[in-house]
SEPATOR-917165 format. One record per residue (C-alpha): residue in one letter; x, y, z. Coordinates in steps of 0.001 Angstrom, whole numbers, plus 500000, padded with zeros to 6 digits. Example, Ala and Ser with C-alpha at 12.3 -4.5 7.8 and 13.67 -1.06 7.14 Angstrom:
residues 2
R   residu       xx       yy       zz
R        a   512300   495500   507800
R        s   513670   498940   507140
END
This chain:
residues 355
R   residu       xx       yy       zz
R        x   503366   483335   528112
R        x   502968   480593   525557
R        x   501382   480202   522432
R        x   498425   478705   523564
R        x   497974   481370   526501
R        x   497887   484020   524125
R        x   495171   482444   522427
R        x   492660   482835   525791
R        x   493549   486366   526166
R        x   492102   487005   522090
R        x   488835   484902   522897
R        x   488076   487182   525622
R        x   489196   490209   523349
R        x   486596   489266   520681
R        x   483585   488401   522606
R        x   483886   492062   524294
R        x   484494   493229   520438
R        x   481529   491122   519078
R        x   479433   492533   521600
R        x   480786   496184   521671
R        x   479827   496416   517568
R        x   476304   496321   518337
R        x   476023   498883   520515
R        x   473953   501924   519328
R        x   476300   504070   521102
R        x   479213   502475   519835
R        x   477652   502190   516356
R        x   476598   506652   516579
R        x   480249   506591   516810
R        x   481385   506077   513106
R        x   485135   506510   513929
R        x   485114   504376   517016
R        x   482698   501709   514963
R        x   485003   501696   511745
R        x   487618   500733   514445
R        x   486291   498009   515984
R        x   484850   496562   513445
R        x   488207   496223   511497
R        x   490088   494881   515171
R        x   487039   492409   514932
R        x   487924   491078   511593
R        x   491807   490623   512473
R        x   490550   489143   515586
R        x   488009   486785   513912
R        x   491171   485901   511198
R        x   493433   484901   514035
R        x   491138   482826   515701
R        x   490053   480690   512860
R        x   493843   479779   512667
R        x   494268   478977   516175
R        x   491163   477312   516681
R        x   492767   474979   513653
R        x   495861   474663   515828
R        x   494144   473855   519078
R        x   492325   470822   516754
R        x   495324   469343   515494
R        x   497235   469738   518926
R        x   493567   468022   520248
R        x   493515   465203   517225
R        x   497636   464458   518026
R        x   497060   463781   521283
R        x   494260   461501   520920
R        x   496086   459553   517769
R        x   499391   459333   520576
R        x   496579   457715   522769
R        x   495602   454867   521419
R        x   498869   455098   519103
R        x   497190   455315   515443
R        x   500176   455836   513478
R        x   498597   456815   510240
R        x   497004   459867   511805
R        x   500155   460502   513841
R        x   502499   460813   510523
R        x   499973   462989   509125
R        x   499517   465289   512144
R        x   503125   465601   513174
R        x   504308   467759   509961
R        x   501122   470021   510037
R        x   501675   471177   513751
R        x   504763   473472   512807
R        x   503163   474723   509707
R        x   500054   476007   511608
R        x   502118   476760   514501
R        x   504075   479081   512329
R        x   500953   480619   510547
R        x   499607   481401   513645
R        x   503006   483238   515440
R        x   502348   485450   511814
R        x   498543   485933   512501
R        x   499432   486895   515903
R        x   501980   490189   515004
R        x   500773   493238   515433
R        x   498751   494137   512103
R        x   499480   497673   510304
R        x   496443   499626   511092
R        x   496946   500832   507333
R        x   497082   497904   505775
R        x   493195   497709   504845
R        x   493043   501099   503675
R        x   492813   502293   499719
R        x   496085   504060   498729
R        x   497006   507306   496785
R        x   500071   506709   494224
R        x   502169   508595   492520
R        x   504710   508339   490170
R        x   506987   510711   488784
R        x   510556   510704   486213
R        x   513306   511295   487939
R        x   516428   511596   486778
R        x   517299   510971   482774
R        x   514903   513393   481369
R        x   512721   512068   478496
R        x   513714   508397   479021
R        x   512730   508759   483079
R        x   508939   510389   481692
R        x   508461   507175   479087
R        x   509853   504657   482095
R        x   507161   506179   484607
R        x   504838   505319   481990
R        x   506047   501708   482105
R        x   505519   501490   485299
R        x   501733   503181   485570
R        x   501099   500528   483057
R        x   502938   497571   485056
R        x   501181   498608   487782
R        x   497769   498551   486115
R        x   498384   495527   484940
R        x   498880   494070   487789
R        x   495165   495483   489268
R        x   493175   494036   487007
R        x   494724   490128   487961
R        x   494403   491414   491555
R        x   490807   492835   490966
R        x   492046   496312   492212
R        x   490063   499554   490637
R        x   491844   502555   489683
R        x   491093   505776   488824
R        x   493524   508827   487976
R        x   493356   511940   489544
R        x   495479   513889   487413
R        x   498964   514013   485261
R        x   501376   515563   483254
R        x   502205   513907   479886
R        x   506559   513302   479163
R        x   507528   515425   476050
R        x   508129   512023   474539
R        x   505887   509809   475513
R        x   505010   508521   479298
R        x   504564   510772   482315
R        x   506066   513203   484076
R        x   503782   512536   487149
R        x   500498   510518   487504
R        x   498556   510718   490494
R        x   495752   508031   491168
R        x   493846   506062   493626
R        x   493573   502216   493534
R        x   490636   500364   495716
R        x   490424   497224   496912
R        x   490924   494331   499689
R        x   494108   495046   501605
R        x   495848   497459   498693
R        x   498039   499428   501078
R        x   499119   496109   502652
R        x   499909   494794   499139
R        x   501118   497925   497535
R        x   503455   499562   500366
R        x   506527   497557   499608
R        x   506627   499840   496181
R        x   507132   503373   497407
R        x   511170   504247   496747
R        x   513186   504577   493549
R        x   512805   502257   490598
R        x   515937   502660   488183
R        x   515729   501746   485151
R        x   518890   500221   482608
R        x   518429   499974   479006
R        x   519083   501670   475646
R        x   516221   504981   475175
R        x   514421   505304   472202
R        x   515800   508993   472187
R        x   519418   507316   472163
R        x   520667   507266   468482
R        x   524105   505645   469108
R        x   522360   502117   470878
R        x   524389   503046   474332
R        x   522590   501528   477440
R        x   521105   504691   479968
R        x   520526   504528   483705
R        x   517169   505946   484444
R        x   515267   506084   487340
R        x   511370   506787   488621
R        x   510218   507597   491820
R        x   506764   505817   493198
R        x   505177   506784   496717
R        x   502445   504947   498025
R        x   500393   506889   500405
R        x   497111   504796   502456
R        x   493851   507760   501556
R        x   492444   508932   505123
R        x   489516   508537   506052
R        x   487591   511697   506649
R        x   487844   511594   510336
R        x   491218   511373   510646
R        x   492238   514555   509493
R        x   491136   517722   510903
R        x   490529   520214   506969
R        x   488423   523582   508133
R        x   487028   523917   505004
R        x   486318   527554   505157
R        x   489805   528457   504930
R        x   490315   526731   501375
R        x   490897   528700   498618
R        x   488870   527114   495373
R        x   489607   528242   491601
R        x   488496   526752   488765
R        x   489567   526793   484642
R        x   488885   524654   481549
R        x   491162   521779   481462
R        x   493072   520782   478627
R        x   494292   517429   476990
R        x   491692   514784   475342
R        x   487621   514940   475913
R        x   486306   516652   473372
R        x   484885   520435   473052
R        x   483271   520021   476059
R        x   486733   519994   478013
R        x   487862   523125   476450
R        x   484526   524976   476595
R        x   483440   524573   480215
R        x   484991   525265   484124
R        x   485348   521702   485043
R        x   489030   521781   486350
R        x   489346   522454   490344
R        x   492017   524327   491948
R        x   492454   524570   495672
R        x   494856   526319   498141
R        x   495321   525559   501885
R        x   497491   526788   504187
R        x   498371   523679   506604
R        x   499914   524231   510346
R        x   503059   521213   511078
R        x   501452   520759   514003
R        x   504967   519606   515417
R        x   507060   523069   514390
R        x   503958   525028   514129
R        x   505490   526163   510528
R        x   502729   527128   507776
R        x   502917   525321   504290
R        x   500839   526123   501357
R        x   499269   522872   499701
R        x   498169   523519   496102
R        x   496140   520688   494595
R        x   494522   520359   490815
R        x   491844   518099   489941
R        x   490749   517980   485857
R        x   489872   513571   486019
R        x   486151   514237   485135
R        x   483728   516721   483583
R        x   482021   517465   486801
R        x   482965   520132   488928
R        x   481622   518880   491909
R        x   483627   515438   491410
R        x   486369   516877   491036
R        x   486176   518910   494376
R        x   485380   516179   495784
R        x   488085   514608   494846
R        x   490190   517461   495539
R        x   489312   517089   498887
R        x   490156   513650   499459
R        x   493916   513998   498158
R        x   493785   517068   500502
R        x   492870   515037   503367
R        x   495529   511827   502256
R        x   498085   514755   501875
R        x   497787   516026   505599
R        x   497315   512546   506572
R        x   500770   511591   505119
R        x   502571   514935   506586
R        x   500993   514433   510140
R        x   502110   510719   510103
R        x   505358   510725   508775
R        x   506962   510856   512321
R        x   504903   507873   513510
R        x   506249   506085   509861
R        x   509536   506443   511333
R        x   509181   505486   514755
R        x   507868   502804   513326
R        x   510712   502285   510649
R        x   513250   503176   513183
R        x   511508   500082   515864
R        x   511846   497557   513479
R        x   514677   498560   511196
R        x   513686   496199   508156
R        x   515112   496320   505052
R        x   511369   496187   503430
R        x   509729   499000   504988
R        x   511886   501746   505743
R        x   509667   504373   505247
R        x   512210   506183   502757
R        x   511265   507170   499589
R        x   514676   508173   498609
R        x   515795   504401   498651
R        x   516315   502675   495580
R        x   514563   499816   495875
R        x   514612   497997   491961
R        x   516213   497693   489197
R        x   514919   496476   485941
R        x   517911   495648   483521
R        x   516456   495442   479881
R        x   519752   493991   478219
R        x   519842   490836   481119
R        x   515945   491052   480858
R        x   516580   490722   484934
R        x   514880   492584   487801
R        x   516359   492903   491073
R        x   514925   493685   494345
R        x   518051   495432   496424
R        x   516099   495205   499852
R        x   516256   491691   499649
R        x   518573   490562   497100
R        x   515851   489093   495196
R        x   516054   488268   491322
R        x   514326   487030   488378
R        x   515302   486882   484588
R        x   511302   487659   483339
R        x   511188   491284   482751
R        x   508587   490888   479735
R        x   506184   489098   482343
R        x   506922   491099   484972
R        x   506500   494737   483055
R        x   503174   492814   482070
R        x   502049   492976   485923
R        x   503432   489442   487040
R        x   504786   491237   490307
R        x   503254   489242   493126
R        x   506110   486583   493175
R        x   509025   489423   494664
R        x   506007   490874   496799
R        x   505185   487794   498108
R        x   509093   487577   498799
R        x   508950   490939   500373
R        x   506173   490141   502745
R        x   508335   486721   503975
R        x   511203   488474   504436
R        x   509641   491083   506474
R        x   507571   489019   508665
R        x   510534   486896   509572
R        x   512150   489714   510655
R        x   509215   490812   513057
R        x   508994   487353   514122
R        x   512717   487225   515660
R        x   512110   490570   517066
R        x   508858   489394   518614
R        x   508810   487390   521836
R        x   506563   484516   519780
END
């Protein structure tokens, strides 16, 4: 099947999608709606490519016909580019990419230093939302002895942020001299980020009634109020691995705002991403185990980047990517080696695809 053939199997594919989202029983539905709707969005994306394609192909033809060579020299180079944007339109999306993501990041090894470097990166990463126009809020963390963190947990909305964001989870190390370190010796640090797409509500099955809720007076900044009133939220649930039918105990704290019923609600939602994550992970390694990347391996435990304060360098291992503008880069200029991430994955899917 060619290219083109391909194409006439998606325009069927989208008029029974167009027509399927305005059915009231399809619309009473909410997961089945929220489904199609997003396959007729990638469906609608791909189409405005190849319907570009198909014109060019249409305007080359003609220009061959009565041989205008001005329009020939300036279609020739554009049918490979749009030829090769539309074999990318035309992999299989990751149903996750669309989604909002959890994120946490936490010191790892080197103690004090590994608490202020997780800080770096929280604030890297912030950076780099507000140029993206990303929202964050944090759901909760525990401050480094010395300054960073050793964990912060938030969520970050937006356009596509799990598509964007994935290619961060693994293990950032870190090379430069502390500000603990007294005799000016360069440390080896390192920070662990995971990047977890929130589920929706109907994806994960929570019986509420069997949650265990406690609350207490949180501590840290916010004034008397913080101190003086129940706003924290506590909750226990006892979760069933539906694959070895073992029981785990998830214990989840919530102190981001001075409402209680926020910050259940909130509660709830990292509840539900948490499940969401544990049920998945085998289907994030069939998947990592199908393609075999280097980008997306699904392993946390991977170091992934290293940010070398002496060279001012920073070094992408999955792809042997580096740069010499750590200042920028710690300021949120990121996209560049994500940008090289995404390439170097898709051209991987593409030789494994039959495009």
């Amino acid at each position: 099947m060619n290219i083109l053939d391909k194409i006439d199997g998606l325009e069927a594919k989208f008029h029974e999608v167009s027509l399927l989202i305005t059915d009231p029983a399809v619309i009473a539905d909410q997961a089945r709606y929220v489904r199609l709707n997003r396959e007729y969005h990638d469906l609608e994306r791909v189409l405005g490519v190849a319907r570009r394609y198909r014109q060019a192909l249409d305007d080359l033809k003609e220009a061959k016909e009565i041989n205008y060579k001005e329009a020939i020299d300036e279609l020739e180079p554009q049918i490979p580019k749009l030829e090769e944007e539309l074999k990318l339109q035309l992999l299989p999306q990751d149903p996750e990419d669309g989604k909002n993501v959890v994120m946490e990041i936490r010191g790892g090894t080197g103690g004090d230093e590994a608490a202020i470097f997780a800080g770096d990166l929280f604030r890297m990463y912030t950076k780099y939302f507000e140029l993206k126009g990303f929202k964050y809020s944090i759901s909760s963390f525990n401050e480094g002895a010395a300054g960073g963190y050793k964990e912060i947990i938030f969520n970050v909305t937006g356009q596509n942020v799990y598509g964007t964001l994935k290619y961060e989870s693994g293990v950032h190390r870190v090379q430069r001299v502390p500000v603990t370190e007294t005799q000016g010796r360069v440390h080896t640090s390192a920070a662990t980020v995971a990047v977890l797409p929130e589920a929706d509500e109907f994806e994960v099955h929570i019986n509420e009634g069997e949650i265990k809720w406690e609350t207490f007076r949180s501590g840290g900044a916010g004034g008397q109020n913080v101190n003086k009133v129940e706003s924290g939220v506590r909750l226990r649930y006892n979760w069933k691995n539906p694959n070895t039918g073992e029981i785990q105990e998830i214990l989840i704290e919530c102190t981001e705002t001075r409402d209680q019923p926020k910050n259940k609600e909130r509660a709830l939602s990292r509840l539900r991403t948490q499940i969401y994550d544990k049920e998945h992970q085998k289907y994030i390694d069939d998947i990592a185990a199908r393609r075999k990347t280097m980008v997306s391996t699904g392993d946390r435990s991977a170091k992934i980047r290293t940010y070398n304060y002496p060279q001012g360098r920073i070094t992408d291992h999955r792809i042997g990517y580096t740069v010499y503008n750590l200042a920028a880069f710690m300021d949120g200029d990121i996209q560049g080696v994500i940008d090289a991430l995404q390439v170097a994955e898709n051209a991987e899917r593409l030789k494994e695809s039959e495009l």
